[in-house]
N, CA, C and O atoms as a GROMACS GRO file, in nm:
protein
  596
    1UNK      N    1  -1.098  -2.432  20.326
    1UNK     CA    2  -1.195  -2.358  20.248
    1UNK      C    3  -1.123  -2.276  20.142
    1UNK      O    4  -1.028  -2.208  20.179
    2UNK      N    5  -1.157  -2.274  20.021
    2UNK     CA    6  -1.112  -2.162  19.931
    2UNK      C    7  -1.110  -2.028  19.942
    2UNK      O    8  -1.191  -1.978  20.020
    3UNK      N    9  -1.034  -1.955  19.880
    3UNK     CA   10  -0.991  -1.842  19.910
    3UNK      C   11  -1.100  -1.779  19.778
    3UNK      O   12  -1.127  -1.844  19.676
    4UNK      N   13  -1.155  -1.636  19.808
    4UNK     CA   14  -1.256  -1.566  19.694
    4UNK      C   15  -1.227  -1.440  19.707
    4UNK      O   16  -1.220  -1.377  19.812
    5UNK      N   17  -1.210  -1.401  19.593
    5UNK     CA   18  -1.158  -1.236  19.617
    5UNK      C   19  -1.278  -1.180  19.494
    5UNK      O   20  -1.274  -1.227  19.380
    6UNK      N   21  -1.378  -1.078  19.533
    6UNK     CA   22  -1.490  -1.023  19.453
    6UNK      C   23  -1.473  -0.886  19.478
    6UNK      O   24  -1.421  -0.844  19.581
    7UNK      N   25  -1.521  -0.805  19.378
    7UNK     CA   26  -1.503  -0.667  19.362
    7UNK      C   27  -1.613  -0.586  19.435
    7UNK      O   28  -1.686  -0.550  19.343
    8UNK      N   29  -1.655  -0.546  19.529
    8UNK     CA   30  -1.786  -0.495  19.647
    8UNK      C   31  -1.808  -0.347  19.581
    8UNK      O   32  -1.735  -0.285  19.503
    9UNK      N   33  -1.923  -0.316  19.634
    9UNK     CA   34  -1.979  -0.190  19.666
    9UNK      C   35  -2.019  -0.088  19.742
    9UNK      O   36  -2.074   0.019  19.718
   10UNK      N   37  -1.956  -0.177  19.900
   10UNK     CA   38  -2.000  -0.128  20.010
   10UNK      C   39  -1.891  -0.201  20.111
   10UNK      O   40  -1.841  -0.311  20.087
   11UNK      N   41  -1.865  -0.126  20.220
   11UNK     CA   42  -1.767  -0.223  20.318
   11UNK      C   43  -1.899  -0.327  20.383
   11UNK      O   44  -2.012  -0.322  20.432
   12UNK      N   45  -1.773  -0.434  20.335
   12UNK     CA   46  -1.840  -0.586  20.357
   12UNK      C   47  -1.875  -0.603  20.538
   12UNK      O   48  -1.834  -0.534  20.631
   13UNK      N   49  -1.962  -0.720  20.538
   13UNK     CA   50  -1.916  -0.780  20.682
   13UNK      C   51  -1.800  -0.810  20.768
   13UNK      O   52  -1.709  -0.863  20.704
   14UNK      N   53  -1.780  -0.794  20.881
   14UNK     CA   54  -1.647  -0.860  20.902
   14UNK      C   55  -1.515  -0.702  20.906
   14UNK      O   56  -1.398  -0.705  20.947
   15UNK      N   57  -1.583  -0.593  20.855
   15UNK     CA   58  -1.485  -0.507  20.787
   15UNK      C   59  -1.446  -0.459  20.961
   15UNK      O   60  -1.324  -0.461  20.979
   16UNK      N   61  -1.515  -0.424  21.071
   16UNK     CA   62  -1.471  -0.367  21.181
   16UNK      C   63  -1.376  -0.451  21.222
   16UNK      O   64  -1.266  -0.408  21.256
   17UNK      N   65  -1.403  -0.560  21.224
   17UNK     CA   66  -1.295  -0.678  21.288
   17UNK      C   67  -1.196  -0.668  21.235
   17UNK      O   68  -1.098  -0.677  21.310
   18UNK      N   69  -1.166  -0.644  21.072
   18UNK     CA   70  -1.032  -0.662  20.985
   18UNK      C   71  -0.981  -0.510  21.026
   18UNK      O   72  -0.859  -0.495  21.032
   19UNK      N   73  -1.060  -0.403  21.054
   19UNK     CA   74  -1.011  -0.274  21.093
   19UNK      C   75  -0.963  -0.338  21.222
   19UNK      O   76  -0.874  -0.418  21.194
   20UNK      N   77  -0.980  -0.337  21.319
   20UNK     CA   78  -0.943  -0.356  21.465
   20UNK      C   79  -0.787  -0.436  21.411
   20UNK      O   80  -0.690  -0.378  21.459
   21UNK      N   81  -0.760  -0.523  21.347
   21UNK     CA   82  -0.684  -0.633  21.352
   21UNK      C   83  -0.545  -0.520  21.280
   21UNK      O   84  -0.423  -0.510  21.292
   22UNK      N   85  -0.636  -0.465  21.217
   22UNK     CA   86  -0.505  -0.364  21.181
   22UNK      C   87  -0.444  -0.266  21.236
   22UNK      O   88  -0.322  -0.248  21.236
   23UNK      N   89  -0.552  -0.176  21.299
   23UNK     CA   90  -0.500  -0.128  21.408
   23UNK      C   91  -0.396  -0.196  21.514
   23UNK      O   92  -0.291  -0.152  21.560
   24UNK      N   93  -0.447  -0.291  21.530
   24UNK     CA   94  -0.346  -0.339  21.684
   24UNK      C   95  -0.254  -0.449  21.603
   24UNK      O   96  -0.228  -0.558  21.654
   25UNK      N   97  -0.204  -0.409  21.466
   25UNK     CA   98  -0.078  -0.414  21.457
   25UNK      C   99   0.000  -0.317  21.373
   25UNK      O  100   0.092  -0.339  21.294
   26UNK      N  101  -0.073  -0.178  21.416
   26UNK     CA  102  -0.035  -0.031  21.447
   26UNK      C  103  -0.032   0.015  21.290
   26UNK      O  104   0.054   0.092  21.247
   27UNK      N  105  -0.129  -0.036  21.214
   27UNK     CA  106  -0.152   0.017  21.078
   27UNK      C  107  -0.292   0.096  21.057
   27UNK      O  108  -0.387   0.027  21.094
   28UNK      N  109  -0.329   0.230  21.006
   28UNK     CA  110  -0.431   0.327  21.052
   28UNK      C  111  -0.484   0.292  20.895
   28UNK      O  112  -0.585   0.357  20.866
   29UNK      N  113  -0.446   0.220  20.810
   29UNK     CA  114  -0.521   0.236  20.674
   29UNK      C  115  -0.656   0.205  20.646
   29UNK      O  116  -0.712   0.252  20.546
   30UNK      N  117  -0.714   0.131  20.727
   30UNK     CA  118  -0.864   0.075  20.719
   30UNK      C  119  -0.947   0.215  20.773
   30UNK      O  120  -1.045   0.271  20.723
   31UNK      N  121  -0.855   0.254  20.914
   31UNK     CA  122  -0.946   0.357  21.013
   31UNK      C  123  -0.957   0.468  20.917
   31UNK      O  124  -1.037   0.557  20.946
   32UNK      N  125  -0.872   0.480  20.779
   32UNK     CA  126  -0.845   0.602  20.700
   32UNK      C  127  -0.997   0.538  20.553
   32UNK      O  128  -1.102   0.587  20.512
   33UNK      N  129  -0.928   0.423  20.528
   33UNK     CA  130  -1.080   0.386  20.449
   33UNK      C  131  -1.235   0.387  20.469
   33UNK      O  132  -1.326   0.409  20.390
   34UNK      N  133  -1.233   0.350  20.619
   34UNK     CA  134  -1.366   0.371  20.688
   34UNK      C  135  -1.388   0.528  20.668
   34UNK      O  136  -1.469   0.554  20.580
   35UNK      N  137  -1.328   0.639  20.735
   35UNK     CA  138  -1.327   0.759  20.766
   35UNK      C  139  -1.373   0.820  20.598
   35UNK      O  140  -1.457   0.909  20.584
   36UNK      N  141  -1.318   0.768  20.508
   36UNK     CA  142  -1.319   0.823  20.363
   36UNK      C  143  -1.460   0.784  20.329
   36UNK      O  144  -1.546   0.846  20.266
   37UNK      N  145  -1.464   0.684  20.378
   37UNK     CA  146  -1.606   0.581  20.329
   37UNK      C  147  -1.714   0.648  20.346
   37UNK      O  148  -1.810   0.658  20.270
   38UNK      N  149  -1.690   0.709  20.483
   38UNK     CA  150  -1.847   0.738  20.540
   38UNK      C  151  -1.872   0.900  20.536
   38UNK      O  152  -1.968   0.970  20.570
   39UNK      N  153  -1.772   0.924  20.492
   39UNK     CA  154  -1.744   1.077  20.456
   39UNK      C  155  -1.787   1.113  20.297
   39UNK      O  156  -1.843   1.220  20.272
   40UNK      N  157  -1.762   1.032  20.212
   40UNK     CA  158  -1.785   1.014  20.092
   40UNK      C  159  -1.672   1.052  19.976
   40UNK      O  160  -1.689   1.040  19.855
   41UNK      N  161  -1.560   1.096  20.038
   41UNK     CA  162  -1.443   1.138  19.983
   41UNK      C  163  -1.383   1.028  19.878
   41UNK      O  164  -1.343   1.060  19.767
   42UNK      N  165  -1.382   0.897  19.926
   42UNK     CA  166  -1.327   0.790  19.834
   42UNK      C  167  -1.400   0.631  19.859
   42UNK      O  168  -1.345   0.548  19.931
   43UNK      N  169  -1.543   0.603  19.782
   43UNK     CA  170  -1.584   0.468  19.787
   43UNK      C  171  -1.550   0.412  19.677
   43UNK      O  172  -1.633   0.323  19.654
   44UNK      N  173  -1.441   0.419  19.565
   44UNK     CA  174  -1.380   0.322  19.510
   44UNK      C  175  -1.492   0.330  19.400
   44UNK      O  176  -1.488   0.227  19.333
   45UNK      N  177  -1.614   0.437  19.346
   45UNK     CA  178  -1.709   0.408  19.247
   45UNK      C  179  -1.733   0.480  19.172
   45UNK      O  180  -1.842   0.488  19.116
   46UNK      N  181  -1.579   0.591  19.142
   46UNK     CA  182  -1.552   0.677  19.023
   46UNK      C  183  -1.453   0.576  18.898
   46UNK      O  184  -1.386   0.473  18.908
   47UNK      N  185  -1.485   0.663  18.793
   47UNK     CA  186  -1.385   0.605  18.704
   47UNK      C  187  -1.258   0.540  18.714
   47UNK      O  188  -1.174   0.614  18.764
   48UNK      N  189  -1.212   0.419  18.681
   48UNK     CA  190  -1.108   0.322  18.694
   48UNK      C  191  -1.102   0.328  18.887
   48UNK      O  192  -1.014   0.390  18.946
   49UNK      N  193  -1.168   0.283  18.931
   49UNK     CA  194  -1.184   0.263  19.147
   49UNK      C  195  -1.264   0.147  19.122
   49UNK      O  196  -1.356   0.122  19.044
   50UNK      N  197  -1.205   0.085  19.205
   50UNK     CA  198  -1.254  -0.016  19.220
   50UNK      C  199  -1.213  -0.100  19.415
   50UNK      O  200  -1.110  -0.076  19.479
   51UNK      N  201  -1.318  -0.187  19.460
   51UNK     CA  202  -1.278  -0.220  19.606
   51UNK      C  203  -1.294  -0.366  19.548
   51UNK      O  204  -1.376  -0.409  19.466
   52UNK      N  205  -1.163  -0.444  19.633
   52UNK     CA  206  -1.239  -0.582  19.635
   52UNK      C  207  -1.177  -0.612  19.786
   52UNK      O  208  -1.102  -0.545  19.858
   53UNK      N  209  -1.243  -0.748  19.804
   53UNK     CA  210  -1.253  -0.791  19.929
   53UNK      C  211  -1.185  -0.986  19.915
   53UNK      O  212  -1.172  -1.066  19.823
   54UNK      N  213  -1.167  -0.987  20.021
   54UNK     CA  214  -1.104  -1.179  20.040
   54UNK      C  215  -1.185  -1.230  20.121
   54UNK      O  216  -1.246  -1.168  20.208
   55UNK      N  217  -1.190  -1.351  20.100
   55UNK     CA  218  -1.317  -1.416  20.184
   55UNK      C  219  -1.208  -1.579  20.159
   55UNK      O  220  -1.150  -1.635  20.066
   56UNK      N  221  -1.231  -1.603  20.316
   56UNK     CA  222  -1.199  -1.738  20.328
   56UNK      C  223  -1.339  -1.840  20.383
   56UNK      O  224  -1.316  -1.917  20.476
   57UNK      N  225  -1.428  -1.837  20.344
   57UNK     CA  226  -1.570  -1.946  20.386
   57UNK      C  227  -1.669  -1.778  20.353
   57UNK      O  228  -1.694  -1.732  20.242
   58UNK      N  229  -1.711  -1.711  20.500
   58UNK     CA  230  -1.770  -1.624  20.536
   58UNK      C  231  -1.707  -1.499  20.603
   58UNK      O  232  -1.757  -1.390  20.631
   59UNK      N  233  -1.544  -1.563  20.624
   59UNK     CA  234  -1.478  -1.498  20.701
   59UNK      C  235  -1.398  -1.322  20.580
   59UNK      O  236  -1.355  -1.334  20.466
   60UNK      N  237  -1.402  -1.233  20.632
   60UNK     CA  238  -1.310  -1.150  20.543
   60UNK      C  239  -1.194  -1.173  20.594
   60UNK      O  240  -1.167  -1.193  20.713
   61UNK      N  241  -1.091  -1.170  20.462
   61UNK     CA  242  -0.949  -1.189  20.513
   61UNK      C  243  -0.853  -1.088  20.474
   61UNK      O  244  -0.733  -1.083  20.499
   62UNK      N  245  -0.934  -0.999  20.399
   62UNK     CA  246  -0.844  -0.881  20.327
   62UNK      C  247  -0.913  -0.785  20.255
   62UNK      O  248  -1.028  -0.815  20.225
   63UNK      N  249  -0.869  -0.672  20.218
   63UNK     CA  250  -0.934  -0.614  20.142
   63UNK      C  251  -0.819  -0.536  20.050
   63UNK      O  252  -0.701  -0.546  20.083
   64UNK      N  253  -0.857  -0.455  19.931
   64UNK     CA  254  -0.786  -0.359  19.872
   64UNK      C  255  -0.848  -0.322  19.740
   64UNK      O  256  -0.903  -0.392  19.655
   65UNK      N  257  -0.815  -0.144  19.747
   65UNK     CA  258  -0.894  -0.070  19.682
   65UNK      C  259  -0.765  -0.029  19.522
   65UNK      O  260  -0.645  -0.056  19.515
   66UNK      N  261  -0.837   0.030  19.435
   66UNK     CA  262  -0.786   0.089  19.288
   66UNK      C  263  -0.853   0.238  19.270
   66UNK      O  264  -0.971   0.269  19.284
   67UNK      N  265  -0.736   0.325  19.231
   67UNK     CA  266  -0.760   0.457  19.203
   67UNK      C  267  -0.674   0.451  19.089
   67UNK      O  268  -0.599   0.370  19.035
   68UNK      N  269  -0.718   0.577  19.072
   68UNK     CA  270  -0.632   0.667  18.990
   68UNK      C  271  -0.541   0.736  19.066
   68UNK      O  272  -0.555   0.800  19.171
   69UNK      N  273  -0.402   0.701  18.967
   69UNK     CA  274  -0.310   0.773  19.112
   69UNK      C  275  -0.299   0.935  19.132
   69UNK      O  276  -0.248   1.014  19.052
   70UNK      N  277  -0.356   0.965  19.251
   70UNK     CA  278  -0.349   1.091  19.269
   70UNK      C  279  -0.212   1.195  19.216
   70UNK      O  280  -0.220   1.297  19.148
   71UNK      N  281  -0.108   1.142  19.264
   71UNK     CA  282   0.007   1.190  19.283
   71UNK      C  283   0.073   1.208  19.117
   71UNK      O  284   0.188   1.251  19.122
   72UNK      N  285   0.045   1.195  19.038
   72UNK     CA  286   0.052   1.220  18.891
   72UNK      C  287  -0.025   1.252  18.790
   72UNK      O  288  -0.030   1.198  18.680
   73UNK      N  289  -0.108   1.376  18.843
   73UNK     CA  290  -0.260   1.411  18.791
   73UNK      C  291  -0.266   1.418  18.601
   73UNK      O  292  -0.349   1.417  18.511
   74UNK      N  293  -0.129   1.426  18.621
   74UNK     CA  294  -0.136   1.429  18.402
   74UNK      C  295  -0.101   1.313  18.327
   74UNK      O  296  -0.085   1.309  18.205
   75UNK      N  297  -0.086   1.190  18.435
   75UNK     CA  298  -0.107   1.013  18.395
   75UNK      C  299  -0.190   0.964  18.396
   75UNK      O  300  -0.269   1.010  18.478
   76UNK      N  301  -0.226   0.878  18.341
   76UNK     CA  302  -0.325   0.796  18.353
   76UNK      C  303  -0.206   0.653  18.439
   76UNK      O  304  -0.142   0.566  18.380
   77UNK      N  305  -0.213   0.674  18.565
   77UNK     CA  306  -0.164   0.508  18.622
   77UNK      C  307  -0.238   0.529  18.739
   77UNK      O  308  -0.281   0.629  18.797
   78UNK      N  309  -0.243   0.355  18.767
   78UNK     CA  310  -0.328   0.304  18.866
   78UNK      C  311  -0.274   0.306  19.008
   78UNK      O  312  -0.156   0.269  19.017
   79UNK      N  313  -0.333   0.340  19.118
   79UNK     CA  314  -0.272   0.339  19.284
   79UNK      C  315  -0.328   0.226  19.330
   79UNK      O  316  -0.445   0.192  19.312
   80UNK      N  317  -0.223   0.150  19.406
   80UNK     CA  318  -0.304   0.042  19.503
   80UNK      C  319  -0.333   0.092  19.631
   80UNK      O  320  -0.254   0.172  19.682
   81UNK      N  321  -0.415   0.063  19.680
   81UNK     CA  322  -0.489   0.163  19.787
   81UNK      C  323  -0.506   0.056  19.912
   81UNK      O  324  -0.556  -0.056  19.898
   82UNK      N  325  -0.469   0.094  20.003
   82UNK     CA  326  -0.566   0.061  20.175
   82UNK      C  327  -0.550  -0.098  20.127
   82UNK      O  328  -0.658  -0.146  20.092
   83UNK      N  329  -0.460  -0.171  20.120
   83UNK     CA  330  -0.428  -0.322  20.108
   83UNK      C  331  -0.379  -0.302  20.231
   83UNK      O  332  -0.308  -0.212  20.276
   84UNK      N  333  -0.448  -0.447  20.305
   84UNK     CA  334  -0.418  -0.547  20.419
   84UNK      C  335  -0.521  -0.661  20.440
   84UNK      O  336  -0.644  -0.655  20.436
   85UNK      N  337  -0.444  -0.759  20.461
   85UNK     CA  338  -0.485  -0.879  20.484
   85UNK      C  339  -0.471  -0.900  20.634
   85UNK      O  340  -0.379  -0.852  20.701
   86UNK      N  341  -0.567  -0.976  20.679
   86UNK     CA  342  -0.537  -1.032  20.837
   86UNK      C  343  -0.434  -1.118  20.901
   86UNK      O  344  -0.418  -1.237  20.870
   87UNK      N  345  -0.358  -1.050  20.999
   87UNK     CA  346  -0.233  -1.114  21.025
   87UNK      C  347  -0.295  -1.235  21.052
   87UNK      O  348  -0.216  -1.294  20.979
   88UNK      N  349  -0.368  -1.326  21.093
   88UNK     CA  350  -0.333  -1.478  21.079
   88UNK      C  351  -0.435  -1.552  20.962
   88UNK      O  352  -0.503  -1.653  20.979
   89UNK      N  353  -0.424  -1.482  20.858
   89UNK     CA  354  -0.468  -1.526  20.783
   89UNK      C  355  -0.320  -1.480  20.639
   89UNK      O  356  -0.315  -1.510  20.519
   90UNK      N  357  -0.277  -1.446  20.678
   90UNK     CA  358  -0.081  -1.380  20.601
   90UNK      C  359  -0.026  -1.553  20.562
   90UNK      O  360  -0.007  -1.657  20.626
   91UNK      N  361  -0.016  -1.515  20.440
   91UNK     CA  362   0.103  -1.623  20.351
   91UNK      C  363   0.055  -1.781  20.307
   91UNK      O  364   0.104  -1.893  20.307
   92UNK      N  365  -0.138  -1.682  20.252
   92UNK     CA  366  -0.194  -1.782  20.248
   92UNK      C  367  -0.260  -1.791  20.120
   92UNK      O  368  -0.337  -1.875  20.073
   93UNK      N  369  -0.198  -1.661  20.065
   93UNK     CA  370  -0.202  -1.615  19.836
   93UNK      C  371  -0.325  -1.517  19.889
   93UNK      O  372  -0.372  -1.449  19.797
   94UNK      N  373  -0.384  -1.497  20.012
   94UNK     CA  374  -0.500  -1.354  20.001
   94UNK      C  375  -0.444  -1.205  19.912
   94UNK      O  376  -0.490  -1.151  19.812
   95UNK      N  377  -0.287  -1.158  20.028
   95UNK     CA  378  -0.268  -1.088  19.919
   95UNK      C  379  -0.217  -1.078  19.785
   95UNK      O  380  -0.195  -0.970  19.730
   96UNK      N  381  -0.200  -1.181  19.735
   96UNK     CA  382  -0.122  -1.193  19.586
   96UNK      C  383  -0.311  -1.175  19.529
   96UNK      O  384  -0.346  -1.103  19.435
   97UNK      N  385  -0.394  -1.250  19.603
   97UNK     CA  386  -0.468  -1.283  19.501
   97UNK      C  387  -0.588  -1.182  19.467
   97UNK      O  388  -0.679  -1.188  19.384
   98UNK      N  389  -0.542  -1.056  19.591
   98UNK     CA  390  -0.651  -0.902  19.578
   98UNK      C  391  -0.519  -0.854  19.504
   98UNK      O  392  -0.560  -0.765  19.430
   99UNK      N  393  -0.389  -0.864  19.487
   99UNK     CA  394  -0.321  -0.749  19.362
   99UNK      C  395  -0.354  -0.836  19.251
   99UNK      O  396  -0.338  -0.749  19.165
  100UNK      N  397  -0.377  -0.908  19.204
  100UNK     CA  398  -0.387  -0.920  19.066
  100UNK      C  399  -0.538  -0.959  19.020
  100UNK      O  400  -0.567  -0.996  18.906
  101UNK      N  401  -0.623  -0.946  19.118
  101UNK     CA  402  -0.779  -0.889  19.097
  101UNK      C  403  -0.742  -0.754  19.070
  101UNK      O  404  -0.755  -0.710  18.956
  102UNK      N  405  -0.695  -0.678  19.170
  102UNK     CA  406  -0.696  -0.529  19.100
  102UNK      C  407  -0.570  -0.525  18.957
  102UNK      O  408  -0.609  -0.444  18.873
  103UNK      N  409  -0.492  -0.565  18.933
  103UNK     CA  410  -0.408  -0.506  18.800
  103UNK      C  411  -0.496  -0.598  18.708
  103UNK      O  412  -0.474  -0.556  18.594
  104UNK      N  413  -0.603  -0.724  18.699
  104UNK     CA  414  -0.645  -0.712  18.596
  104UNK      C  415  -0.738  -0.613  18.556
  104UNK      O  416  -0.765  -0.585  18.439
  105UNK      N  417  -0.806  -0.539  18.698
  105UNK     CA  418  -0.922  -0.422  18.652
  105UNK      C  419  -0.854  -0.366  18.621
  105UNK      O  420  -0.868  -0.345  18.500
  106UNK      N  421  -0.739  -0.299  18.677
  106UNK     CA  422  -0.672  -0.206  18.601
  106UNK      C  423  -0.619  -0.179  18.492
  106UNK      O  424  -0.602  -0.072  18.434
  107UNK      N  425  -0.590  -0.300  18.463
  107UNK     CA  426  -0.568  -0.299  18.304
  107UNK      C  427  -0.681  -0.306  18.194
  107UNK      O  428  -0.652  -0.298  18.075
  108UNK      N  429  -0.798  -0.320  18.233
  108UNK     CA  430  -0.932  -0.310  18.178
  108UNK      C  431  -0.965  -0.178  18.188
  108UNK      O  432  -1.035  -0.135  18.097
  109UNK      N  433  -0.923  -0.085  18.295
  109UNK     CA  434  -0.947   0.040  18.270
  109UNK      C  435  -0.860   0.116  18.177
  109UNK      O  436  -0.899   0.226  18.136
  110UNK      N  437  -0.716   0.055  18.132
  110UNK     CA  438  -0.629   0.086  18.016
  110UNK      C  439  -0.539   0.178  18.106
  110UNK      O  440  -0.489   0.274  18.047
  111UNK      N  441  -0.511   0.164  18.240
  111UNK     CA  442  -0.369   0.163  18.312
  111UNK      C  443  -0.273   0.072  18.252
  111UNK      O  444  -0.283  -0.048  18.228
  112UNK      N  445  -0.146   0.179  18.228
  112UNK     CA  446  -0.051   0.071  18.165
  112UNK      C  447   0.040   0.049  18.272
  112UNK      O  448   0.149   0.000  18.242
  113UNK      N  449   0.013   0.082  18.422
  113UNK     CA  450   0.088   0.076  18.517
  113UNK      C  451   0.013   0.100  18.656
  113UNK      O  452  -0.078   0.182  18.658
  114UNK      N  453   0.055   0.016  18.800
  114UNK     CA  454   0.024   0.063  18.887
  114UNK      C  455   0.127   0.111  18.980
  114UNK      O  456   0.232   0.050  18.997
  115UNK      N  457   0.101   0.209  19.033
  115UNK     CA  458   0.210   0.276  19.192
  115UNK      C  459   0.127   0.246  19.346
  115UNK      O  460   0.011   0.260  19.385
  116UNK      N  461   0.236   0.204  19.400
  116UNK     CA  462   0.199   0.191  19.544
  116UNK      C  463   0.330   0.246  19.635
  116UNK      O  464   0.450   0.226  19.618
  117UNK      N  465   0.261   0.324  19.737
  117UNK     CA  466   0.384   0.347  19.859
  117UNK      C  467   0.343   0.237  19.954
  117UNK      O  468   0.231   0.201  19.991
  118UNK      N  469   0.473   0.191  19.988
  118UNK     CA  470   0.423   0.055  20.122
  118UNK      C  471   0.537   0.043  20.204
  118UNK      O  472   0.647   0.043  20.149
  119UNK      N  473   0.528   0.031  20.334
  119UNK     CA  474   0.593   0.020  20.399
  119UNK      C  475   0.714  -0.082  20.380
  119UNK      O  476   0.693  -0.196  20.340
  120UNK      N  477   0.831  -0.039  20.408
  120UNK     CA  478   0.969  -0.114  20.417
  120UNK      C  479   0.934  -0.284  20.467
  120UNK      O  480   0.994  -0.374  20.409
  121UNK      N  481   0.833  -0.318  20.580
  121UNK     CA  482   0.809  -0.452  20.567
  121UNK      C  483   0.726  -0.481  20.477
  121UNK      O  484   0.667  -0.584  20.509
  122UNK      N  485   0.679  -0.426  20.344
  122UNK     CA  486   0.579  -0.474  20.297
  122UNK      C  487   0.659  -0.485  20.143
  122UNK      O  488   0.599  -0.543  20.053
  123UNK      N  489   0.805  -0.425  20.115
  123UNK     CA  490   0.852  -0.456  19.972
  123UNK      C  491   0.855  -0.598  19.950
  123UNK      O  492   0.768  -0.630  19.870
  124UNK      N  493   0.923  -0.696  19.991
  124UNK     CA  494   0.944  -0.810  19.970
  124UNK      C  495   0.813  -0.885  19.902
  124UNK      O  496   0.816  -0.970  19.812
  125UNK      N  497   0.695  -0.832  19.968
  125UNK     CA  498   0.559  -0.895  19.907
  125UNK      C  499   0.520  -0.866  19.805
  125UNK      O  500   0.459  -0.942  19.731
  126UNK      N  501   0.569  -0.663  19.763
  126UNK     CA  502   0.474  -0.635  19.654
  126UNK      C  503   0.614  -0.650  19.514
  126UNK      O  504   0.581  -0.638  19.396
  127UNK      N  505   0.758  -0.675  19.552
  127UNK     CA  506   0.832  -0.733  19.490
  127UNK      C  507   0.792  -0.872  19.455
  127UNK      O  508   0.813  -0.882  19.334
  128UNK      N  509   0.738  -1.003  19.507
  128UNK     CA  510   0.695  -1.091  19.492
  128UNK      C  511   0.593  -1.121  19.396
  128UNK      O  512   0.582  -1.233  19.346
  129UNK      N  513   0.466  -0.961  19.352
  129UNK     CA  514   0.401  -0.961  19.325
  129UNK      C  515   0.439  -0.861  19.175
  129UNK      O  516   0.355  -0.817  19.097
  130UNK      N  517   0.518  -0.851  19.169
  130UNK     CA  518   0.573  -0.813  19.004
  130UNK      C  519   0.592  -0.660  19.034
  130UNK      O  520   0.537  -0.589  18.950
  131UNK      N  521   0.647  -0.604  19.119
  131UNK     CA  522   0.670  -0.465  19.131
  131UNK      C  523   0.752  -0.451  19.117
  131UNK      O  524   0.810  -0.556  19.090
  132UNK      N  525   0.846  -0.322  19.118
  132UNK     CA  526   0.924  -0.280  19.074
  132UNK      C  527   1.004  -0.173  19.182
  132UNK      O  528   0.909  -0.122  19.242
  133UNK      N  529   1.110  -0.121  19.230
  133UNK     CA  530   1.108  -0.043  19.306
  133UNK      C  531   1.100   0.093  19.203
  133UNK      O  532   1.146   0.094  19.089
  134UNK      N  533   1.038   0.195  19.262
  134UNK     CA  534   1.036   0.333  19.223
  134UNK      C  535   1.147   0.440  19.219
  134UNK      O  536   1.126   0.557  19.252
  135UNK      N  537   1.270   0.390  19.173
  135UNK     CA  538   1.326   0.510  19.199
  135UNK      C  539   1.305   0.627  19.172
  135UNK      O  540   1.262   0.634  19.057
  136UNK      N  541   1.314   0.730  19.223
  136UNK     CA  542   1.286   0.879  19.184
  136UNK      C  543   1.134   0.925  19.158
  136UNK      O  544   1.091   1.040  19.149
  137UNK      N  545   1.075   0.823  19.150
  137UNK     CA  546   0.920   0.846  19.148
  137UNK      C  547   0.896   0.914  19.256
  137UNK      O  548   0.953   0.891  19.363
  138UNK      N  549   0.797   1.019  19.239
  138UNK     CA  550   0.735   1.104  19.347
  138UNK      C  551   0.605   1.018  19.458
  138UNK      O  552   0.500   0.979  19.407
  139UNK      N  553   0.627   1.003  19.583
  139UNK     CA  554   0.505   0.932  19.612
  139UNK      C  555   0.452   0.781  19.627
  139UNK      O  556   0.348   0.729  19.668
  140UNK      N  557   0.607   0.723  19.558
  140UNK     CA  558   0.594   0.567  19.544
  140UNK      C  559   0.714   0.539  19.600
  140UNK      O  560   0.821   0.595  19.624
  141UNK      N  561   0.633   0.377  19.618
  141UNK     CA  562   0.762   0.335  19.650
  141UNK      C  563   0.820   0.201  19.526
  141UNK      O  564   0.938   0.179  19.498
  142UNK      N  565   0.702   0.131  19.473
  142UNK     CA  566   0.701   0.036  19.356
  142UNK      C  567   0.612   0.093  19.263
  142UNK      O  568   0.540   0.186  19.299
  143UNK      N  569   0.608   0.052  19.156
  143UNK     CA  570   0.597   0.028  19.009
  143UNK      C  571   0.548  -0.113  18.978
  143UNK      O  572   0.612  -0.191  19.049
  144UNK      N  573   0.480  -0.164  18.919
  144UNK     CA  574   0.418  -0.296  18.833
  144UNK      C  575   0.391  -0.225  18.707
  144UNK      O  576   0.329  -0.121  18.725
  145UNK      N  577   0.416  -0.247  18.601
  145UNK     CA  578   0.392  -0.281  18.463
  145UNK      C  579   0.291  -0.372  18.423
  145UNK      O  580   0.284  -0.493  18.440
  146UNK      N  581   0.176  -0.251  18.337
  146UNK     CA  582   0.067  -0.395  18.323
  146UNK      C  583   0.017  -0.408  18.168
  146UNK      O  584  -0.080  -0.456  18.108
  147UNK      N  585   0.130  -0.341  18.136
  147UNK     CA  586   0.156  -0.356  17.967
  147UNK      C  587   0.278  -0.379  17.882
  147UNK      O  588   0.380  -0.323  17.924
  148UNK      N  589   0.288  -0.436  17.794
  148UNK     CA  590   0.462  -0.470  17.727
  148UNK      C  591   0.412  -0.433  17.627
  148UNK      O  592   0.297  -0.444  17.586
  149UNK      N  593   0.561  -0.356  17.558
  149UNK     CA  594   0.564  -0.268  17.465
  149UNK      C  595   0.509  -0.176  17.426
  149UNK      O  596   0.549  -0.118  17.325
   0.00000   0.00000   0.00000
């Protein structure tokens, strides 16, 4: 079945299951998106936010959100937010294909850059995916460039 990655308005179907799946492989970022969600602190539907979701048939296989990055309040650059894909659904282009759904919104919102902090097993992927490591950046751990010159 093809892989579909669409930009939502609401946590999709399927979203408790992709929470659970993350949890019990000891990652709290969904339980932190849910918690934000229903709290109203962050649904992804202020200026340059955006959520999208992965769908393999009916199934969700991933999700990941776009902010404004907190951590540099006098930039305008983009945060990748609460990305994970379902471990057996991993190394199958879900997550390549929710980061560059979000850096093209982001670059439609006229981010000339996105920052993400991600865990030490997770550089190799978002290196894969045109990042950059952050040195000295406050708060990050990569860099993507979503403008030349």
């Amino acid at each position: 079945m093809p892989l579909r990655v669409e930009r939502i308005v609401a946590l999709p179907d399927g979203f408790e299951d992709l929470a659970a799946d993350a949890t019990a492989a000891g990652h709290r970022m969904l339980e932190v998106l849910r918690e934000d969600w229903h709290a109203g602190t962050l649904r992804f539907d202020g200026w340059g936010e955006a959520l999208f979701a992965a769908h393999v048939g009916q199934a969700l296989v991933g999700v990941c959100g776009l902010t404004r990055d907190p951590y540099l309040p006098k930039d305008r650059v983009g945060r990748v937010r609460r990305l994970y894909v379902r471990r057996a659904a991993r190394r199958a282009g879900a997550g390549r294909a929710l980061v560059e759904a979000l850096a093209a919104q982001a670059l439609g919102c006229g981010y000339p850059r996105l920052r993400v902090r991600a865990p030490v097993s997770a550089f190799a992927f978002y290196e894969a995916c045109g990042f950059l490591r952050a040195v000295g950046e406050p708060a990050a751990t990569h860099s993507r460039p979503l403008v030349t010159g």
